[in-house]
C-alpha positions in Angstrom: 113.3 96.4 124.7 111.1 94.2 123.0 110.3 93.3 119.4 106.4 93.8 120.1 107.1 97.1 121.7 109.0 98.5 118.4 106.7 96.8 116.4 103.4 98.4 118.1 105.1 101.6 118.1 105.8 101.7 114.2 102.3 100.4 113.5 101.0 103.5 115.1 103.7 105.3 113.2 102.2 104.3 109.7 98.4 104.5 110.6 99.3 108.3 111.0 99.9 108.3 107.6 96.2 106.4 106.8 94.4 108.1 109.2 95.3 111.1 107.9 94.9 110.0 104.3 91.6 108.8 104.8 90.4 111.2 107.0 89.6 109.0 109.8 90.4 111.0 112.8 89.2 109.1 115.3 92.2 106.6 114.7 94.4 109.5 116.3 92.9 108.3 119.7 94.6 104.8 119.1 98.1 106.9 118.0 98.7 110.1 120.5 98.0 110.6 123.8 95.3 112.2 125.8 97.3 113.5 128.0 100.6 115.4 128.2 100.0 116.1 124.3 102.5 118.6 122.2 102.2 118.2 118.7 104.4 120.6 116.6 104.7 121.2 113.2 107.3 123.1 112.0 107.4 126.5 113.7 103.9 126.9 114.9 102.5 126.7 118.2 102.2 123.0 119.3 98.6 121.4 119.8 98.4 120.5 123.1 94.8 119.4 122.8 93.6 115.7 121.2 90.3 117.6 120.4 91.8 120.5 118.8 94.1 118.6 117.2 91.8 116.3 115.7 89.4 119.4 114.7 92.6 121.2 112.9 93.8 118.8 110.8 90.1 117.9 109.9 89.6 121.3 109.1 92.8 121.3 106.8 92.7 118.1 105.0 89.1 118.0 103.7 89.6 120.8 101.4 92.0 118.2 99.3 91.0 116.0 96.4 93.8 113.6 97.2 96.4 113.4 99.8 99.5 111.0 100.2 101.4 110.4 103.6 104.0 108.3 103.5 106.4 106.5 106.7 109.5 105.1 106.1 112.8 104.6 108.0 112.0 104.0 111.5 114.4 104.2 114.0 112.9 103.6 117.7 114.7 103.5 121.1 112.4 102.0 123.8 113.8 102.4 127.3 111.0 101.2 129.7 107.7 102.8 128.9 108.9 105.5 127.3 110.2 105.4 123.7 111.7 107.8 121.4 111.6 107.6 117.4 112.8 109.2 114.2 110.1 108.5 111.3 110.8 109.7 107.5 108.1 111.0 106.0 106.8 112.2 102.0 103.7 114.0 102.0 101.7 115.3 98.8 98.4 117.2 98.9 96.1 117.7 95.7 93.2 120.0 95.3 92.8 120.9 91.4 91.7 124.0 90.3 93.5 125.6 93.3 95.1 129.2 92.7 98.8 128.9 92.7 98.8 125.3 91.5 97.7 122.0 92.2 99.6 120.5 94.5 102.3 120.5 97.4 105.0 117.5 97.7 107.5 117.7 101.1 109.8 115.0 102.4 111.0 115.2 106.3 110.9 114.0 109.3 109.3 113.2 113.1 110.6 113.2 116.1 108.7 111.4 118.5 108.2 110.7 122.2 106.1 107.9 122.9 104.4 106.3 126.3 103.0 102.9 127.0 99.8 104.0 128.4 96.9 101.2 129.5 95.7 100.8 126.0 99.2 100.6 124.8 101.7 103.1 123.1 100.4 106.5 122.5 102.2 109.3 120.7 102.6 111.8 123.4 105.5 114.6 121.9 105.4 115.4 118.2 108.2 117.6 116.5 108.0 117.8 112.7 111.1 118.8 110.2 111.0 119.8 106.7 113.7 118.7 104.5 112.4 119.5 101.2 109.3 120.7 99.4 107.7 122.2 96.1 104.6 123.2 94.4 102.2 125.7 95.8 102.6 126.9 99.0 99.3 128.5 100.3 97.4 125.1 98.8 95.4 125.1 102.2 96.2 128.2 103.2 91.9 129.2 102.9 91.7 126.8 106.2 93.3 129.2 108.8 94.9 126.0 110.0 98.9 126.5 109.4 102.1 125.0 109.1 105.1 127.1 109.2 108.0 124.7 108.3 111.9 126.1 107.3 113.5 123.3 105.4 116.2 121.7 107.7 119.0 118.6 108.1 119.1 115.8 109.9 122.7 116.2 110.8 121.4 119.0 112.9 118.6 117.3 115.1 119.8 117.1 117.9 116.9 114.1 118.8 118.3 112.5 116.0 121.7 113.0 117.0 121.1 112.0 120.6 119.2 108.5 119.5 120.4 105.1 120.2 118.0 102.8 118.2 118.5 98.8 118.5 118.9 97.0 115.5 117.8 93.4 115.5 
């Protein structure tokens, strides 16, 4: 396992966060894969579709006056050109004036499966964890686009649990 190939891999890692923040959705072409996609957050039915993907969380961001994604803690285990990863994350959406409240802060995690494809490492398998959250639930809930999270532990991830990451 190489530097680079941990490196690239937690550079794609934290443009999630900025694509998503800025709402620039084609940058998820240069983070998951086209092919062999399953994205899932929480307890809903993975997207198995860039395209749909892409469309979704379009559809559920832009409602928001403000959102912050933020990736920390990155444990990665390269084993050829596949590559497995736990990434923390902190998310907080704003949209003011919306019923319920203002805004929705949660802290979990990813657990990722990565390839090296031609143009380099792709995300290919997405599974998101909740840890924590507060605020207003149903802040995007008029987009029909959801996310069905139970809060859960680390200690109890078996990807986590099963990960070897290098250090050094």
């Amino acid at each position: 396992m190489s530097l680079e190939d941990r490196e690239a891999i937690r550079s794609r890692l934290i443009l999630y966060g900025f694509a998503v923040d800025s709402l620039r959705w084609e940058l998820f072409d240069e983070i998951f894969a086209a092919e062999g996609l399953h994205v899932r957050h929480g307890e809903r039915e993975p997207w198995t579709d860039l395209a749909t993907f892409k469309r979704d969380f379009e559809i559920y961001h832009r409602i928001f006056d403000s959102t912050r994604h933020s990736m920390t803690n990155f444990l990665i285990e390269v084993d050829g050109d596949t590559a497995r990863s736990i990434t923390y994350g902190q998310y907080r959406l704003v949209r003011f004036g919306a019923e319920g409240g203002d805004h929705w802060y949660g802290e979990g995690w990813y657990e990722d499966e990565h390839v090296r494809t031609p143009a380099g490492w792709r995300l290919r398998r997405r599974q998101s964890r909740q840890v924590y959250r507060e605020g207003n639930d149903a802040i995007g809930s008029t987009t029909g686009v959801r996310f069905l999270h139970k809060t859960s532990s680390l200690q109890h991830s078996e990807h986590a649990l099963s990960l070897r990451p290098a250090l050094g």
